[in-house]
C-alpha positions in Angstrom: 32.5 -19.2 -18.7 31.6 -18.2 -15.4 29.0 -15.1 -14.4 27.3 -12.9 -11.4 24.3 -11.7 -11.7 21.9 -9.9 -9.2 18.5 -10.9 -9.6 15.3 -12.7 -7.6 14.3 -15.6 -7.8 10.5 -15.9 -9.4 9.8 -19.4 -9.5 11.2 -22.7 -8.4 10.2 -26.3 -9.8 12.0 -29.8 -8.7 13.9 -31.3 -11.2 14.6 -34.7 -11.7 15.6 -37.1 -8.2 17.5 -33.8 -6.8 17.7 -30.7 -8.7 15.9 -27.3 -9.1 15.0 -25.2 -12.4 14.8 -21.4 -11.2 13.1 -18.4 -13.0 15.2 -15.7 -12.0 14.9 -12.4 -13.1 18.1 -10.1 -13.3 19.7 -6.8 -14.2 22.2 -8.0 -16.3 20.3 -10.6 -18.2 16.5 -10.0 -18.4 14.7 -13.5 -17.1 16.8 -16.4 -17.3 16.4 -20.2 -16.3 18.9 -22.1 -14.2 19.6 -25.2 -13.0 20.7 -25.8 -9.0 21.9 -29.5 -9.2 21.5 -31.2 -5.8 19.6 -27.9 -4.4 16.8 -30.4 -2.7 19.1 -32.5 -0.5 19.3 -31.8 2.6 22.9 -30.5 3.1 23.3 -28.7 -0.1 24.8 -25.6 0.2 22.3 -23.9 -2.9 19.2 -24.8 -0.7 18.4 -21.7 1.1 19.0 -19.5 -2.1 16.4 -21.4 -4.4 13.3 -20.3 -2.8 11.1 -17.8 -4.2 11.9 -14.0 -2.8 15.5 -14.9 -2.5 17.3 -11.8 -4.0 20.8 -12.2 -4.5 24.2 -12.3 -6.2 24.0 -15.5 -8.3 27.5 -17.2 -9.9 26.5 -19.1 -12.9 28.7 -21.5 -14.8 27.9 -21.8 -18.3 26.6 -24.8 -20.2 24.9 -26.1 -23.4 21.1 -26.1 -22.4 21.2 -23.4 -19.5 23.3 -22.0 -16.8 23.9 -24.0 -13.6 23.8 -22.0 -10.6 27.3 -22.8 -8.6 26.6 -20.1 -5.7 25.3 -16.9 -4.4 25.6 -14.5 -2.1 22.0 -13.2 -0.6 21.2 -9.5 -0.4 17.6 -10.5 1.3 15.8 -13.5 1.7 12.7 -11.8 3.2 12.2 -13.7 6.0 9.7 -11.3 7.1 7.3 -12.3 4.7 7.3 -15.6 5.3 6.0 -15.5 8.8 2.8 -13.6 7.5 0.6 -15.3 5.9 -1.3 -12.6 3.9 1.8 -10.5 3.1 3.3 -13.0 1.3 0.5 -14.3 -0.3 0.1 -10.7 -1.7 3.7 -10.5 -2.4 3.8 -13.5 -4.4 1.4 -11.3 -6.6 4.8 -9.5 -7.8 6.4 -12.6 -8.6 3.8 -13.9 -10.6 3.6 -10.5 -13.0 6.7 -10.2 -13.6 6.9 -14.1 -14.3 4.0 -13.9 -16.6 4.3 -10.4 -18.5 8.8 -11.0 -18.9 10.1 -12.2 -21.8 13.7 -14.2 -21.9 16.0 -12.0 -23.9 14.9 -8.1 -22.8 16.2 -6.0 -20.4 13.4 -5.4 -17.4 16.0 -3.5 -15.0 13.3 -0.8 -14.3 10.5 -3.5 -13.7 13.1 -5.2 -11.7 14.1 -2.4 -9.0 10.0 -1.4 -9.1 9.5 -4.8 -7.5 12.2 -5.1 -5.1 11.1 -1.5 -3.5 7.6 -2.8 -3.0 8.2 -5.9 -2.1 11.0 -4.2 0.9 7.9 -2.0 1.6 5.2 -4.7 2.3 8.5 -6.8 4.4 9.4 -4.2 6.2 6.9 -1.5 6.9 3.3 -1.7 8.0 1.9 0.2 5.0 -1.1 -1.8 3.4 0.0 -4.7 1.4 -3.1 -4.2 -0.8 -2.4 -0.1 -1.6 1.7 -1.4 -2.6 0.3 -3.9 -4.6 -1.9 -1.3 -6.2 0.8 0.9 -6.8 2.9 -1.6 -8.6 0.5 -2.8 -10.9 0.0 0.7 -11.8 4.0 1.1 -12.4 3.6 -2.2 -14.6 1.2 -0.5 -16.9 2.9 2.6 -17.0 5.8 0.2 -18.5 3.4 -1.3 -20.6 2.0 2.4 -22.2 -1.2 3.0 -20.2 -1.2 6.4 -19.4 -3.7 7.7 -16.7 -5.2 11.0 -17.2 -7.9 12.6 -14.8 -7.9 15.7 -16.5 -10.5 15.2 -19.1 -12.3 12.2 -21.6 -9.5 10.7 -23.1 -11.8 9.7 -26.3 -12.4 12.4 -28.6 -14.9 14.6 -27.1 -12.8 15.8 -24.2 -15.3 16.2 -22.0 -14.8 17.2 -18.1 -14.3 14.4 -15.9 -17.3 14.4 -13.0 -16.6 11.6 -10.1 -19.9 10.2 -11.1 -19.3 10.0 -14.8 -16.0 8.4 -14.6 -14.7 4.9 -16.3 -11.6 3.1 -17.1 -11.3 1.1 -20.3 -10.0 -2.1 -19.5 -8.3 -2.2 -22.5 -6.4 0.4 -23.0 -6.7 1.7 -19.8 -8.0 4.9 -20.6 -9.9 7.1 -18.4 -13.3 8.2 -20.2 -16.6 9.9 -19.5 -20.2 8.2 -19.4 -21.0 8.8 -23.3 -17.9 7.1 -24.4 -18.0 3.9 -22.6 -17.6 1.1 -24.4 -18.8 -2.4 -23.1 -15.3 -3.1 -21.5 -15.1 -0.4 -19.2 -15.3 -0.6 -15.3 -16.9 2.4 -13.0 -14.8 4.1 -11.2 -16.2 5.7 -8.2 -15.0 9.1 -6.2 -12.6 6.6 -3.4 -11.2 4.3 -6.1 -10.1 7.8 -8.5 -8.6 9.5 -5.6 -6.8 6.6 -4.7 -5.0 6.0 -8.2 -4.6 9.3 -8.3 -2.4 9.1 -4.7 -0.8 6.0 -6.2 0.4 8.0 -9.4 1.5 11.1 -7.5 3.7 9.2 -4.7 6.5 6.9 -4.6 6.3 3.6 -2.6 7.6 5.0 0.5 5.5 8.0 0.5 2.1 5.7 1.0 2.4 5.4 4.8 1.4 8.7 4.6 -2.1 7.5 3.7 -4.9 5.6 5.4 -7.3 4.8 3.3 -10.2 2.2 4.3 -8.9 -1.5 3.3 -12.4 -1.9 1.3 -11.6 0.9 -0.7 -8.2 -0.2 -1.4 -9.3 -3.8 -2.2 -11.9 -2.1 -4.8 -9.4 -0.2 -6.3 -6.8 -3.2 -6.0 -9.5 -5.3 -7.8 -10.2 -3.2 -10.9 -6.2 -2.3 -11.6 -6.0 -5.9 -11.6 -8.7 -6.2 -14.3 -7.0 -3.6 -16.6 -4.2 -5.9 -16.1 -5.3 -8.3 -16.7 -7.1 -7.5 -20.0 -3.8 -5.0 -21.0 -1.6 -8.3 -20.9 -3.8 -10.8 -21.3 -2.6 -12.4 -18.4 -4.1 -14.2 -14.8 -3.2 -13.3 -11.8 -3.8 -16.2 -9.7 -2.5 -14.9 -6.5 -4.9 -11.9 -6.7 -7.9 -13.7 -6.9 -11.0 -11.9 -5.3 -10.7 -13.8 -2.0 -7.4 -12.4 -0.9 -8.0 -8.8 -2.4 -11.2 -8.6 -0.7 
């Protein structure tokens, strides 16, 4: 039976002499593998639509281990991204979450458009790549049930938040004071706070608004990544320290 579903493409591996396996993740079905038979000839017509960032209208034809991709129609292809070098090896940062935190079977519609509205932001604006990226890994844990609150210790005492008596945990990403530490918590000074707390008040579009030095970002970018990290037990391997800092 044949389908259409609107999705990006995550990943792409060569299969046998001539084919491709995709990682697509869709709308309508979650995260989903496909085949593209022939896809690395030269004149195959499923070429251009099995490279990563490809975000389309895919026509799948059923079959006993998984769907073969017969066509597509692209809504972007990001080409924008491809002729910088750092914006797309920041970009591929959203690939690589959603690839690694997604499960085959659930619905991740909401992850889904998150990641298609930041990565049109880093394509095709000239907010900081870094601060997006920030912003969507804070959207990913807000998914995942990390809740950021400035307003006072989230442990048990309550206490008043000072900017020099301020710490995430890690973990659970909760926002703590000095006494409740624990030994996987991270310091977060005054720039890195007001900065999450810009990224949690504003949409994606709403961030050109805001010019905050590129250290500070990358400090900020850095530690969301840890809490990330540690949340989902997951490494990000495009956000390694090099290309943040």
């Amino acid at each position: 039976m044949d389908e259409r579903v609107k999705g990006i493409v995550l990943r792409a591996r060569d299969y046998k002499e001539s084919d491709k396996i995709l990682t697509l993740l869709t709308f309508e079905k979650g995260k989903i593998s496909v085949k593209a038979r022939g896809a690395r000839k030269a004149k195959s017509k499923l070429k251009a639509f099995c490279q990563p960032f490809c975000f389309a209208d895919f026509e799948l034809v059923d079959s006993k281990i998984m769907p073969i991709l017969s066509g597509a129609n692209a809504i972007d292809m990001y080409f924008d991204l491809v002729v910088d070098y750092d914006k797309y090896a920041l970009s591929s940062s959203v690939l690589e979450i959603c690839d690694k935190i997604c499960v085959e079977g659930q619905d991740y519609s909401s992850l889904l458009l998150t990641s298609i509205k930041c990565i049109n932001e880093i394509a095709y604006t000239t907010t900081s790549p870094k601060l997006l990226i920030a912003k969507f890994i804070i959207e990913v844990l807000k998914e995942e049930g990390v809740i950021f609150s400035f307003n006072s210790c989230c442990n048990t005492c309550g206490k008043e938040l000072l900017d020099a008596d301020t710490f995430i945990n890690l973990s659970s990403g909760e926002i703590v004071c000095g006494n409740c530490k624990l030994l996987y918590n991270e310091k977060l000074n005054r720039p890195e706070i007001e900065i999450i707390k810009t990224l949690l008040s504003n949409d994606f579009s709403a961030l050109s608004e805001f010019n905050f030095p590129d250290k500070e970002i990358g400090d900020t970018l850095e530690i969301l990544n840890k809490n990330l990290s540690y949340r989902c037990d997951i490494k990000i391997n495009s956000l390694d320290k090099k290309k943040i800092k």
